[in-house]
C-alpha positions, 0 to 999 in steps of 0.5 A: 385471542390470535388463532394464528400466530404466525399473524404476529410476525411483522408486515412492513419490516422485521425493524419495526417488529412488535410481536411481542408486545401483540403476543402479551396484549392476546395472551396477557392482557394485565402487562399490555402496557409494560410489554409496549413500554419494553418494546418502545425501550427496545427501538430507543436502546437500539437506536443508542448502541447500533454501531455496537450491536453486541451492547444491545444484546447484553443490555436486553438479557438483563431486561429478559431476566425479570420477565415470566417464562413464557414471554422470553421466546417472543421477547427474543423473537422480537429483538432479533427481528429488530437486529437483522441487518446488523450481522448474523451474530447479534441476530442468531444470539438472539434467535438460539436464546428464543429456541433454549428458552423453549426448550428449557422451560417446556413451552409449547411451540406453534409450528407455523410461526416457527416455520415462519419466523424461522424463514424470516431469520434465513432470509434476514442473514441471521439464522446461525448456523448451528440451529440448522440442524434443530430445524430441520428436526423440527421440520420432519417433526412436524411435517410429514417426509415429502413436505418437510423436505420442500420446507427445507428447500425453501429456508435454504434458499432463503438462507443462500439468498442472504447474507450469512455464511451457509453450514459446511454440512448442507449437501449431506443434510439436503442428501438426508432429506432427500432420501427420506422424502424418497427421493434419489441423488438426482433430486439431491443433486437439483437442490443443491444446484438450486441453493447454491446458484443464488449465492452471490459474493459471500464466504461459501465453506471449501468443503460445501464446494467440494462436496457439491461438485461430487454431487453435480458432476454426476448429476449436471443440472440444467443452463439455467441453474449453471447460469448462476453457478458461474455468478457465484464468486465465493468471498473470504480467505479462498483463491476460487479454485473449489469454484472453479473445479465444481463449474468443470465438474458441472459441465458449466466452463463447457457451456461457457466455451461452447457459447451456449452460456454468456456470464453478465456482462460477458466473458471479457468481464468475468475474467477480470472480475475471477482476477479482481476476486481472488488476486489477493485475499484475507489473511488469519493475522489481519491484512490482506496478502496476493496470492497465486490464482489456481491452475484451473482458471489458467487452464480456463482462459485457455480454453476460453480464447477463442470467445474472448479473441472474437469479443475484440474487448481488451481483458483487465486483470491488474484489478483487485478488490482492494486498493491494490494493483498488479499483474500476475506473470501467470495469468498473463501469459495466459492471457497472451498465450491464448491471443487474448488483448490486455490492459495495460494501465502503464509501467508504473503497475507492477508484476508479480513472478512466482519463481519456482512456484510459478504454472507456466513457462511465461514464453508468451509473456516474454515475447510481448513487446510491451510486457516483456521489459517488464517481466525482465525487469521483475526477475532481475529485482528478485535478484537484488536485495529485499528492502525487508530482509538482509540476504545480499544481492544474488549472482546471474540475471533474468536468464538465470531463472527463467532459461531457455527463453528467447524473449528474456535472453533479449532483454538481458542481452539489452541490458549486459549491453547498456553495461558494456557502452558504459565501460566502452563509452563512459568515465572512470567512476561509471566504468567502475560501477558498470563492471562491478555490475558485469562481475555478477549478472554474467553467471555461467548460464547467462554467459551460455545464453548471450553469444558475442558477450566475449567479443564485446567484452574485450572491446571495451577497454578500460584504458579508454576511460582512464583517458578521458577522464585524465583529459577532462581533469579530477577535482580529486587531483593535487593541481588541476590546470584548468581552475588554475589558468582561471584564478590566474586570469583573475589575478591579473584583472585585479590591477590595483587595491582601488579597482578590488574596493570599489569592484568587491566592496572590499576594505583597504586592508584586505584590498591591499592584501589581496591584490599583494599576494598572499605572502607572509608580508601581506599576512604581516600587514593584516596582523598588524592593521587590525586582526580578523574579518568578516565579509558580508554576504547574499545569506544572511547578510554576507556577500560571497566570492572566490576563494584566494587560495584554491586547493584539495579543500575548496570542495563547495562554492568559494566564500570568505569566512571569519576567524572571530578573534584571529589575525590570520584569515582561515580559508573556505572548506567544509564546515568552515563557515561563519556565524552570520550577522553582523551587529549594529554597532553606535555611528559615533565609534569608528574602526582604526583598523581600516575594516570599512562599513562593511567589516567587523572585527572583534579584535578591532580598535575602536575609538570614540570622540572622547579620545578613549579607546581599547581593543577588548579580549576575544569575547568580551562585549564591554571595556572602558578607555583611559578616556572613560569610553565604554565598548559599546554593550548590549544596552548601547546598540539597542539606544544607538538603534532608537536613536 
């Protein structure tokens, strides 16, 4: 038989435990080869389900209920052994089940291994958090005041150490023990320095934090426990500022600004990485939001400027733990108010103003030269309409809501001017835009703020740009001069219906038209020759060109379309465009119309050799002639092309 149980806790990692099958081989010999067959089961069911660690649980309490009483707490020892890495609620289910199965049934308990198995839990991350309080019963149990208040000491390490979220009610319990074990508040105030600076990036409870810095601030611990106070870095749904108030209290921001204290890797480095942490932060419904750092980190890089100016390392505070980027106006005045070199990753990162809920008076930031376009430009976007809501664009500019600044002033002055050169400088539809623009950014303060805006304004007079546009031409006009003196010259050039032919690829008919002017006799003509047309062109099969006859409605690029079935051509305007294609039609018809190869229409008279013709309905794709000619259908082209 073992004699010490705590023997039974595994060696080479808690993954490849068998304490349950050694237990059942020392106590229990006759199921020996049943408890290694359930351990075996274990490691392969593990191994099924270990993205759903839960599933194991669930798969191995139904396992649990067909053992005896006295191997449940060792089978449950056993799979939270092998569950620790997975979270600390598969591996504390298991471990609260081991503890009720003690309990519940009267089985006696070797409280070695229990102290042992129990540090093996902390230390694993899966200790829950409401067997805290069993164990530490337990431990003044079973040991006498002095050494169970150093167990205890040593399973909170181990727990602070992992991991796990520590209990919200730890200060209060270490102050119990503590004074149990005789001891004051100074040795409470040394163990909860101790168990706290080994925590490393993980959700510590705002009211731990509260708490310790009661304690710590009356009893400041030592530089090296401060040391890792400041690595701390709490996680979770916190913007820090718990944190930073107990390193206030503890005297640990003092070191820090009196050099006696340097953070890893610097001061520079742990701001940026104090703004990484707590830029944004996890939200109850899922998501992440930014929110606003606490006025005690403000304060901070105040009081931190003198180390961070002599370091002469630029300080990066658009980072975030997520994939996020973005300067906060507050944290970087703070930075520039306090002399302090910052990265600026380029214009394209955008910046984050509080309004209202703003910390500081952002004068540092908006005298920057780099920096303070853009915090204008930012304030100025808060004023116009949000993409997620309906409110309409609010009246006045950056001075609005940031009065009495210079630097702002500046830039809003810059901006009123650009403004002012357009409706000075500009056309008529851009002076309308700039002096609707005017209308509601010069509010009253801003009005008060820009001197000389008045003179300015009544410089730029609106008639200037009525004038040049009238000289330049309005495509809206009914006649505009110069597109007419350029169709005239085009007119001209057109001497005879030959040179339009072999120039355009025309055909006689519509050569003859065009260069006989567009006349009733000239439409008379077409009527009479054979109806509609169809010019080929660059899309599609169609060639375009300039439109005969300009006007209001030619708005895009001239081309000619076809009517399909009328005698009249209709003229390019929008929407007026022809279906594109043309078929192939058989070699041995030919049009009388006079269309050429290069025109089709459907209302053409087609003759064939045999001497029939017809000119079908608008529509229709088949006739015969008196000479027993057929249009050509469907079936005629397809033979015509295999042919």
């Amino acid at each position: 038989m073992i004699v010490s149980l705590d023997a039974l806790l595994p060696v080479s990692g808690p993954h490849s435990s068998t304490t349950y099958a050694d237990w059942v081989a020392a106590h229990d010999p006759g199921a020996a080869g049943v408890a290694r067959d359930l351990v075996e089961d274990m490691r392969t069911e593990l191994a099924r389900s270990r993205h759903k660690p839960g599933r194991f649980v669930d798969r191995m309490t139904a396992r649990a209920r067909r053992l005896p009483a006295a191997h449940l707490p060792w089978f449950w020892d056993t799979v939270g052994h092998r569950l620790i890495g997975y979270g600390s609620r598969p591996g504390g289910r298991a471990y609260a089940a081991a503890r009720a199965a003690e309990a519940e049934h009267g089985l006696p308990v070797d409280p070695g291994y229990r102290r042992a198995n129990a540090l093996l839990f902390a230390a694993g991350g899966a200790m829950p958090a409401k067997e805290f309080g069993a164990h530490q019963r337990f431990l003044a149990d079973t040991l006498d005041p002095a050494a169970a208040h150093t167990a205890l000491e040593a399973f909170l390490t181990a727990w602070a150490g992992s991991r796990a979220d520590l209990p919200a009610d730890l200060v209060r319990r270490v102050r119990a023990s503590a004074k149990a074990a005789g001891h004051g508040d100074e040795e409470a105030a040394r163990m909860v320095g101790a168990i706290l600076s080994v925590t490393r990036e993980k959700s510590v409870p705002e009211a731990l934090l509260t708490a310790a810095e009661t304690v710590l601030t009356a009893r400041p611990p030592a530089d090296a426990v401060l040391a890792g106070l400041v690595e701390v870095f709490p996680a979770g749904v916190t913007d820090g500022g718990a944190w930073l108030r107990m390193l206030i209290g503890c005297g640990a921001a003092e070191a820090m600004e009196a050099g006696r204290l340097v953070p890893e890797g610097g001061l520079v480095h742990w701001v940026g990485r104090s703004v990484c942490m707590y830029q944004y932060a996890l939200q109850s419904g899922g998501g992440v939001a930014r929110q606003p750092l606490p006025a005690e980190f403000l304060d901070l890089v105040g009081r931190l400027g003198p180390r961070l100016r002599a370091g002469g390392t630029p300080v990066a505070v658009h980072t975030t733990r997520y994939h996020y980027q973005g300067f906060d106006a507050d944290v970087l005045d703070a930075c520039l108010a306090a002399g302090v070199a910052v990265v600026d990753p380029g214009p394209e990162v955008r910046m984050r103003f509080w309004g209202e809920g703003s910390r500081r008076d952002l004068a540092a930031l908006a005298a920057d030269p780099v920096f303070g376009p853009r915090l204008e430009g930012t304030v100025h976007a808060d004023l116009l309409p949000g993409h997620w809501t309906v409110r309409p664009r609010r009246s006045g500019s950056a001075v609005t809501l940031l009065p009495g600044i210079e630097g702002i002033a500046h830039e809003v002055a810059v901006r009123v001017g650009k403004l002012v050169d357009t409706v000075a400088g500009g056309g008529m539809a851009g002076a309308e835009e700039a002096v609707a623009e005017l209308e509601t950014l010069l509010d009253r303060p801003t009005v008060a703020a820009l001197d000389g805006i008045v003179d300015a304004l009544a410089e730029a007079a609106g008639p200037g740009a009525l004038r040049r546009s009238l000289a330049a031409g309005l495509p809206e006009e009914l006649a505009w001069p110069a597109l007419e003196s350029v169709y005239a010259e085009f007119a001209e050039s057109a001497k005879s219906a030959d040179a339009l032919e072999a120039d355009l690829g025309l055909g006689e008919v519509w050569a003859r038209r065009l260069a006989g002017g567009y006349g009733a006799a000239a439409d008379s003509a077409v009527e009479a020759a054979g109806g509609s047309w169809r010019r080929r062109g660059t899309a599609a099969g169609w060639r375009s060109g300039p439109c005969p006859r300009p006007g209001p409605s030619c708005r895009t690029a001239p081309r000619w379309v076809s009517t399909s079935g009328r005698s009249r051509a209709r003229w390019c305007g929008p929407g007026r465009t022809g279906r594109p294609g043309i078929p192939q039609w058989p070699a041995r018809w030919t049009c009388t119309s006079g269309c050429g190869p290069n025109w089709r229409a459907r209302s053409c008279c087609w003759r064939c050799p045999a001497g029939g013709s017809r000119t079908p309905r608008r529509g229709s794709r088949s006739g015969s002639g008196p000479g027993g000619c057929r249009w050509p259908g469907t079936t005629a082209r397809r033979r015509a092309r295999s042919r």
